[in-house]
C-alpha positions in Angstrom: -40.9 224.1 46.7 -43.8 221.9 45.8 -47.1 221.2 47.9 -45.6 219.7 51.3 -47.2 217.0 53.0 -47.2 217.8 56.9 -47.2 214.8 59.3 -47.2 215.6 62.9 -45.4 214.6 65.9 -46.3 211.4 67.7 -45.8 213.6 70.7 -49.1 215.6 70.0 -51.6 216.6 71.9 -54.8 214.3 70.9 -57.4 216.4 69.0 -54.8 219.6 69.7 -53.6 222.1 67.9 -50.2 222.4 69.9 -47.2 220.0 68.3 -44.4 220.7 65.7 -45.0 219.3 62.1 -42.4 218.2 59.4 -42.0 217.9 55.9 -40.0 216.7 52.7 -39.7 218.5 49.9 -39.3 216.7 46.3 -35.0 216.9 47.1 -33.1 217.1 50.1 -34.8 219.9 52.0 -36.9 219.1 55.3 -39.6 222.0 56.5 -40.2 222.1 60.1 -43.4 224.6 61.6 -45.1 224.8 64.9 -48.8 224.2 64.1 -50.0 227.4 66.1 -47.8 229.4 63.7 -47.8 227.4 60.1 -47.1 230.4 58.4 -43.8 230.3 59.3 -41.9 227.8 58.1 -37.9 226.3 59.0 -35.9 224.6 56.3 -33.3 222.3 56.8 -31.3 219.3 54.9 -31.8 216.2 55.9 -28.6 215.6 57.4 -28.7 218.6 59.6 -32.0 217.5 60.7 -30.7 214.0 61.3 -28.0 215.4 63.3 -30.2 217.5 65.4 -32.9 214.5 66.3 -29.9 212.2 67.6 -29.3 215.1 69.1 -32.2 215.8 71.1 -32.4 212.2 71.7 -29.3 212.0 73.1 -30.4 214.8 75.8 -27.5 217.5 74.2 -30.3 220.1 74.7 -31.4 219.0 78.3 -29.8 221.9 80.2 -31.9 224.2 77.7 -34.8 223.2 79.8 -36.2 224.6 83.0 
C-alpha cells in the first residue's frame, strides 16, 4: 500500500485530535483509523464502505447507541 493521503471527517472537533480519518489506496482499498490511535489501521473496499455510510445514514446502527 502506497503513502495514503488521510482527510478527516467534516464532523471533527475544530483544532481536535478526536475524529475518524479515511483513505484511498492507489486500487480499490479504503483505510479507515481513529486519529487518537493512527497506528491502527481498517481496510475495506469501496463498496463495502459505500454500503456501510448509506448505512449509518440511514440510522441502521441507531439502536447501537446509548
Amino acid at each position: 500500500m502506497s503513502e495514503l493521503v488521510w482527510t478527516k471527517s467534516s464532523f471533527s472537533e475544530a483544532g481536535g485530535n478526536n475524529c475518524v480519518e479515511v483513505a484511498a489506496d492507489d486500487g480499490d482499498g479504503i483505510a479507515v483509523r481513529e486519529s487518537t490511535d493512527p497506528g491502527r489501521v481498517l481496510t475495506t473496499d469501496r463498496a463495502a464502505f459505500r454500503a456501510l455510510l448509506r448505512g449509518a445514514k440511514a440510522g441502521a446502527f441507531d439502536h447501537l447507541l446509548p
